[in-house]
C-alpha positions as CSV (number, residue, x, y, z in Angstrom):
1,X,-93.3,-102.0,7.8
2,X,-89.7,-101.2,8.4
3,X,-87.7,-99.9,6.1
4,X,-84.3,-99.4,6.8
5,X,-82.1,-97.7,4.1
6,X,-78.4,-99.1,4.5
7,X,-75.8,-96.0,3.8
8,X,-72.5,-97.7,2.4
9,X,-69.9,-97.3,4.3
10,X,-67.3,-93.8,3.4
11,X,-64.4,-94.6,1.2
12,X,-61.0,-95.6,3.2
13,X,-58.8,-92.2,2.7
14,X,-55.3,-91.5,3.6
15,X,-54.4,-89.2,6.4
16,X,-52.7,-86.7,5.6
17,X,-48.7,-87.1,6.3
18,X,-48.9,-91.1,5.9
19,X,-47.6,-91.3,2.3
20,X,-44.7,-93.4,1.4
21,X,-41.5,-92.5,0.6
22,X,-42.2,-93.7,-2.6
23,X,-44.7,-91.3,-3.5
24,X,-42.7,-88.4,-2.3
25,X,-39.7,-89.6,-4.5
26,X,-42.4,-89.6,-7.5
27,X,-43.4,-86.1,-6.6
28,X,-39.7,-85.0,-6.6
29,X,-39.0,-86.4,-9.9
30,X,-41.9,-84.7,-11.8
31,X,-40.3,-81.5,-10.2
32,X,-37.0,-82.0,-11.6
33,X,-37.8,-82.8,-14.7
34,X,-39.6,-79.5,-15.1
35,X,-36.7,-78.1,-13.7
36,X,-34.1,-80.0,-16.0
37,X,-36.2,-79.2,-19.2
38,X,-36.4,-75.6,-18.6
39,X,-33.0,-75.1,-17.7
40,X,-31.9,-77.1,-20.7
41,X,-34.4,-74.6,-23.4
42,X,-32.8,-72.2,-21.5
43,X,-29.1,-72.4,-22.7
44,X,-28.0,-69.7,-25.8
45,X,-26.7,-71.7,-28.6
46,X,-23.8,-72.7,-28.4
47,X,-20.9,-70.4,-30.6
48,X,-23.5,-67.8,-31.2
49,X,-22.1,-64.5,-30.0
50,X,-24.5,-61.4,-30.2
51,X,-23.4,-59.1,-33.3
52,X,-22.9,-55.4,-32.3
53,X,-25.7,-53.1,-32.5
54,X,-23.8,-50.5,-34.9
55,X,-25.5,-47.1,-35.3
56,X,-24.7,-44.4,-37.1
57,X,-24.8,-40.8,-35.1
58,X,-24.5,-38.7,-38.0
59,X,-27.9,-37.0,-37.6
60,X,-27.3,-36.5,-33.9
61,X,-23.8,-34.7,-35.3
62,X,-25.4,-32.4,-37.4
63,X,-28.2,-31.5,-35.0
64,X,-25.0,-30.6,-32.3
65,X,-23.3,-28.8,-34.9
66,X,-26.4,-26.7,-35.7
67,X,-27.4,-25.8,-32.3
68,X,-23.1,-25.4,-31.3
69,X,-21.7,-24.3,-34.1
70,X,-17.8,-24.7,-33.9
71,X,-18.1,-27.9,-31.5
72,X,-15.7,-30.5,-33.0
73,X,-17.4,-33.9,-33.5
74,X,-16.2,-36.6,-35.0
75,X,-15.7,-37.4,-38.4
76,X,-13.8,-39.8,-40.8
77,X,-13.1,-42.7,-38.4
78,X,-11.5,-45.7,-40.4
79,X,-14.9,-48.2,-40.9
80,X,-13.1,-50.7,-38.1
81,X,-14.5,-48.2,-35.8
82,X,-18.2,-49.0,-35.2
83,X,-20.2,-46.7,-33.2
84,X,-22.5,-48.6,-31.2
85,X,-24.4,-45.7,-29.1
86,X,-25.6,-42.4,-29.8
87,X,-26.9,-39.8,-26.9
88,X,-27.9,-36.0,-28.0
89,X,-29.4,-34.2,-24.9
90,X,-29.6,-30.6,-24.7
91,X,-26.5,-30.1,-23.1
92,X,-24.1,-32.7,-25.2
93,X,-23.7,-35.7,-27.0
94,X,-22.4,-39.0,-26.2
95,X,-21.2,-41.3,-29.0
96,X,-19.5,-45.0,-27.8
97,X,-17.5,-47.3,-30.5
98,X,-15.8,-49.9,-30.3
99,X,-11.9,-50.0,-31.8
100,X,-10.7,-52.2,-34.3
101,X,-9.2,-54.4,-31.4
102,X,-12.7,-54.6,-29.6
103,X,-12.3,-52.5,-27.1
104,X,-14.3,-49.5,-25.9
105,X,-13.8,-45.6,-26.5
106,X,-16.3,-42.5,-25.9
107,X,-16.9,-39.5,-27.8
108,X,-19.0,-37.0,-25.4
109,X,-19.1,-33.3,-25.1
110,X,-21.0,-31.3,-22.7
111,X,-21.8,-27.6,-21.5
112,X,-22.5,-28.8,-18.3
113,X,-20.6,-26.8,-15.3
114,X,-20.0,-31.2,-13.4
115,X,-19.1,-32.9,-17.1
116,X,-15.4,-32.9,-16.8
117,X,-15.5,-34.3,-13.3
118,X,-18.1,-36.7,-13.7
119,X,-17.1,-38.2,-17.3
120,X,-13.2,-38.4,-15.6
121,X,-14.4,-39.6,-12.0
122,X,-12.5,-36.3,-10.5
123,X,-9.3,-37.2,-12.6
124,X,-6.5,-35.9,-12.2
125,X,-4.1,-33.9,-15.1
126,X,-1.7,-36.0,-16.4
127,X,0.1,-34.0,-18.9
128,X,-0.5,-32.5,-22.5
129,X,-1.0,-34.9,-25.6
130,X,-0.5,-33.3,-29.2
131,X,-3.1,-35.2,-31.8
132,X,-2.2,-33.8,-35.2
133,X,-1.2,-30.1,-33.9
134,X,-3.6,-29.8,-31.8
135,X,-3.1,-29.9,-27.8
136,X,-5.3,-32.1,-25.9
137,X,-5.3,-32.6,-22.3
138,X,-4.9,-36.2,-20.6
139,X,-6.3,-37.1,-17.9
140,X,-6.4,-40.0,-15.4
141,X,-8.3,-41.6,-12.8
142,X,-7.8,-43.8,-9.8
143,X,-8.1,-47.2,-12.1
144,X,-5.5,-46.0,-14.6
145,X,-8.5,-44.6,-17.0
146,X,-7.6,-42.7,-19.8
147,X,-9.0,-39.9,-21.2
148,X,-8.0,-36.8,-23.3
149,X,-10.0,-33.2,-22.9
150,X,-10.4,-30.0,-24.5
151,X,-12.6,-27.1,-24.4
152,X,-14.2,-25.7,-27.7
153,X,-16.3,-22.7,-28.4
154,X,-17.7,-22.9,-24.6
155,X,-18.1,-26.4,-24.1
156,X,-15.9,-30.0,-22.7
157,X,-14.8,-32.1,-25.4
158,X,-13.6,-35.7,-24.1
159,X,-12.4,-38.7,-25.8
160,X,-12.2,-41.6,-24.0
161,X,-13.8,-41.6,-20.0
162,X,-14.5,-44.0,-17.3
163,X,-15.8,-46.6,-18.6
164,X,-13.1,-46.8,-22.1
165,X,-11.1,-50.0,-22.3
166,X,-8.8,-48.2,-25.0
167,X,-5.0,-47.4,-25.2
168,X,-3.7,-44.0,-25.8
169,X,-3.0,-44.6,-29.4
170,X,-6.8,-45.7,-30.0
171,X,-7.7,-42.3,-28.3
172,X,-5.2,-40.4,-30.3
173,X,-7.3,-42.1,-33.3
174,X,-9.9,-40.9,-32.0
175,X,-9.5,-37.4,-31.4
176,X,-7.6,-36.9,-34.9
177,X,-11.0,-37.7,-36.5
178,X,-12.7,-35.0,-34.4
179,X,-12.5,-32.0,-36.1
């Protein structure tokens, strides 16, 4: 008695590297379909522009004026003015607005021996600017950057710096309300 047990034969497989163009076309589209589709849920609406992020720096104000007394800081900006950023460190404070024309100014003052030359990027003096009777210094940078400067009870005050988009009369706003 013989038994011979008959194994079927393996399934026929592909080879690797012997598929059709076809099937590498279908591959291709699934891939850009993802791609389409998340480049399409992607996209910000339409119109939809990001309201500022107003803050209001009247605690880090007082906390400057109580640890510097006789430091100027601002106060009674027109409400067009929005103050968008507030800093207080232990050697100044920063406050950034934005104008009534959308541009940017910079309220920052500093006991810091570099702060002039780093908040001007090494400006150079450009004259003295009267803002309501008192004297301010202007100075300018390389890129035509405004900013006015004056020292108080020890420390830098500036109005404006590197990085302000404002005209000379928006500073001059500006450094009225600082008082």
């Amino acid at each position: 008695m013989s038994s011979q047990v008959q194994t079927a034969p393996p399934p026929a497989t592909r080879r690797r590297g012997r598929e059709t163009a076809t099937d590498m076309l279908r591959s291709l589209g699934v891939v850009l379909l993802l791609v389409l589709a998340l480049w399409f849920l992607a996209q910000p609406p339409k119109g939809d522009e990001q309201d500022l992020r107003v803050v209001d720096p009247t605690s880090d104000i007082a906390q400057l004026q109580s640890a510097a007394p006789g430091v100027p800081a601002p106060h009674r900006l027109p409400a067009q003015w929005r103050a968008t950023s507030s800093t207080l460190d232990p050697e100044g404070l920063r406050i950034g607005y934005v104008t009534p024309r959308g541009a940017y100014a910079e309220y920052a003052t500093s006991s810091a021996p570099d702060f002039l030359a780093t908040i001007t990027g090494n400006g150079g003096d450009a004259g003295a600017v009267d803002v309501g009777g008192v004297s301010w210094r202007q100075v300018e940078d390389g890129a035509q950057h405004t900013t006015l400067v004056r020292e108080v009870a020890g420390r830098t005050v500036v109005v404006g710096g590197v990085r302000e988009t404002t005209t000379l009369d928006e500073l001059r706003a500006l450094a009225g309300a600082v008082s």
